[in-house]
N, C-alpha and C positions, 0 to 999 in steps of 0.2 A: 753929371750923372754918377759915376764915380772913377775913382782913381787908380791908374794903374803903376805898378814898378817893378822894375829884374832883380830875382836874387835868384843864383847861383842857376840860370838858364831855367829858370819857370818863371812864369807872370801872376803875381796877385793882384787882385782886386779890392779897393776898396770901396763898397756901397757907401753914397754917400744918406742923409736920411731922405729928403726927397726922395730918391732913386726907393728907398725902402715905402716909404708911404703909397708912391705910385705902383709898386709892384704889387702891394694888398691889394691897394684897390683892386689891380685886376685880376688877381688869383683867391683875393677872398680870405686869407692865411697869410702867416709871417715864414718865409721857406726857410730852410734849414742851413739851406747851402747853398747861399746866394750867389756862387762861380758860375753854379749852372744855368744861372737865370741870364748871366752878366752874358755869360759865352750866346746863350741863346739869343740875344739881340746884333750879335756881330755881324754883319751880313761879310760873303768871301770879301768882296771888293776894300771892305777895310781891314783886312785880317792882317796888313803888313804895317797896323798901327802899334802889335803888338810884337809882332817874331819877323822875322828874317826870312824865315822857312814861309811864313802864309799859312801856317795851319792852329791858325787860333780865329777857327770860325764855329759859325752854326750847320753846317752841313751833314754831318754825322747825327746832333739832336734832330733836324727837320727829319730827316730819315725814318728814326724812332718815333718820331710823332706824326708823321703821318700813316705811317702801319696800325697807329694803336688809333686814332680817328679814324680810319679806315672801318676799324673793328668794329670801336662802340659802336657807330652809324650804321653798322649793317645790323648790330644786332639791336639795335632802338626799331628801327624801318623794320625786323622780322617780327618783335612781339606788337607793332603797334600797326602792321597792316597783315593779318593772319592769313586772307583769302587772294593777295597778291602774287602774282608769278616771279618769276627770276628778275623779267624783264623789266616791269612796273620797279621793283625793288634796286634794281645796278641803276635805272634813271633818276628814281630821287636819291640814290646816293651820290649820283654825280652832280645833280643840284644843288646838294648841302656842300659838297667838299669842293667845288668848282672855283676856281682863283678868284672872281667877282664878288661872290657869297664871300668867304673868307678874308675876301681885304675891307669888306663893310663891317663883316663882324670887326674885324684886327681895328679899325681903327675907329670905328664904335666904343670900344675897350682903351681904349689911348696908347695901344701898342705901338702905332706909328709914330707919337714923340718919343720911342724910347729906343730907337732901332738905331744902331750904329752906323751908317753905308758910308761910301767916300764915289757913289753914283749919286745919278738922280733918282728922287722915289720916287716919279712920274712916268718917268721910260723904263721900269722895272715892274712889270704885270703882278709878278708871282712873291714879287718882294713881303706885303705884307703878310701873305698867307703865309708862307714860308715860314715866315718866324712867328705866327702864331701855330705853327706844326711843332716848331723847335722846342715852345713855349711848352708845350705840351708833352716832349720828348722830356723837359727838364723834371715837370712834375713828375711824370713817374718813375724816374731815377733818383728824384729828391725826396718823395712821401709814397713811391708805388702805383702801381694800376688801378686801385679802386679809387686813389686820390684823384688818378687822370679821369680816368671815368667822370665821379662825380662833376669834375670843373667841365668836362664837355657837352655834360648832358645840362648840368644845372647854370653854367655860365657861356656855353654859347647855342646849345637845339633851346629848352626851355624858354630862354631869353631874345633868340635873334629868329626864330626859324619856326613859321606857322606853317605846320606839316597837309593843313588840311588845303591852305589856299594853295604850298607848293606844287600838291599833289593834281591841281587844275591848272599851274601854270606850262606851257607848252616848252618843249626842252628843246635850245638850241644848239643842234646838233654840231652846227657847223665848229662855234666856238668851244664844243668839246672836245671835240676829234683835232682841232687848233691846240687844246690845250695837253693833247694826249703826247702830241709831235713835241712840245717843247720841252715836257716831264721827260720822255724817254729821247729826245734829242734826235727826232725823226724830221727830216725834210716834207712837210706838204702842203701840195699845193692845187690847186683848184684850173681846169681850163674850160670857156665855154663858148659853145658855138649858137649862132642863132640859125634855127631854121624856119621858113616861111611857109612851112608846110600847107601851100596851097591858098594861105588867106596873109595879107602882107600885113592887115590891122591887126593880126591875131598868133604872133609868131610866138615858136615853143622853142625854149634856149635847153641846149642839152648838154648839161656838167660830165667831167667828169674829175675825179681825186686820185693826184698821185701821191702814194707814201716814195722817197725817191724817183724813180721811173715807174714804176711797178703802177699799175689801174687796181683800184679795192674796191671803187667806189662808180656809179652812173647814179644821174638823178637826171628828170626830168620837168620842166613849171613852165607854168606860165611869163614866169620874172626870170631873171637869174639868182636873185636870192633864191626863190623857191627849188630851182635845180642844183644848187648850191649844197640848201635843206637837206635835198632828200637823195644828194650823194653820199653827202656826209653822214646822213642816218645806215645807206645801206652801209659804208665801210663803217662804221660803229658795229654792226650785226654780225659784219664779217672778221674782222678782227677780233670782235668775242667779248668787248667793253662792257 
């Protein structure tokens, strides 16, 4: 992919052309300053391929790139749904920017042959998306915010993301409120009881969600996925997601 070497305690990189051809393809443009691209595929776990220290990752670009996907996507979702409330609008932006959605897109895009790791891409959920956040942190450090804009709207909503069928598919809460815990590095977890409330063929299992010890969340169903559902939908409401 390309080459690295030390001079005088910095790391350069050499794109090699592959590594250049694959990178158009998926930004669409020849970038300027192709470190940022390079940096942006490092996942931490290989960061001591390059430095001593460990700090020759993507974790500062994901940062940046996911604050500015954060943006476009709300403000795509506010001129293109005018009569929807807060709430309609925070759920499909959780939809588009949800680790699943983004590691289809990421690797739709060929970003997953380009990612650096020294893990497995399998047991690392948030891996692709990550560095398609990174990806996007580089863009508009390398060409600016309209640049980012553009590649988001026109190379992943445009391209990957049918607003009208999302807009009907049902939001699962539980996997969001999972994926909220692992971004901000919160403990939770799920406990459920069943009760026979009176009919043994017809019992109602009663969730509840702890963020560490702490209760956020009751749900109640017929299943335990269903109370699962709709603990995790109330601690979504109540936490303010």
């Amino acid at each position: 992919m390309f080459r690295y070497f030390r001079k005088k305690n910095s790391y350069l990189f050499r794109p090699e052309k592959s590594f250049k051809r694959q990178l158009k393809e998926i930004l669409g443009y020849n970038p300027t300053h192709y470190k940022l691209y390079q940096l942006a595929l490092i996942h931490k776990s290989a960061s001591g391929r390059f430095s001593k220290e460990r700090d020759i990752h993507n974790e500062r670009l994901e940062f940046l790139g996911d604050a500015i996907l954060d943006s476009i996507v709300a403000e795509h979702l506010y001129k293109n749904f005018p009569g929807k409330d807060e709430g309609f609008l925070t759920q499909m932006r959780s939809k588009i920017v949800n680790r699943e959605t983004l590691k289809r897109i990421a690797v739709k895009m060929g970003i997953g042959d380009l990612i650096i790791v020294s893990i497995s891409k399998d047991n690392h959920k948030g891996l692709y998306g990550d560095t398609l956040e990174a990806i996007i942190g580089a863009i508009c450090l390398d060409k600016g915010y309209k640049k980012a804009r553009k590649f988001i709207l026109k190379r992943i909503i445009y391209h990957h993301i049918n607003l009208a069928k999302l807009s009907e598919t049902e939001m699962d809460f539980k996997s969001r409120i999972i994926e909220w815990g692992q971004k901000n590095k919160k403990d939770v977890n799920f406990t459920c009881q069943e009760q026979l409330n009176g009919n043994e063929h017809s019992p109602l299992f009663v969730t509840h969600l702890l963020v560490f010890d702490d209760i956020v969340g009751m749900g109640i169903g017929k299943s335990k996925k269903e109370a699962e559902q709709n603990a995790a939908r109330q601690a979504i409401q109540m936490i303010g997601l």
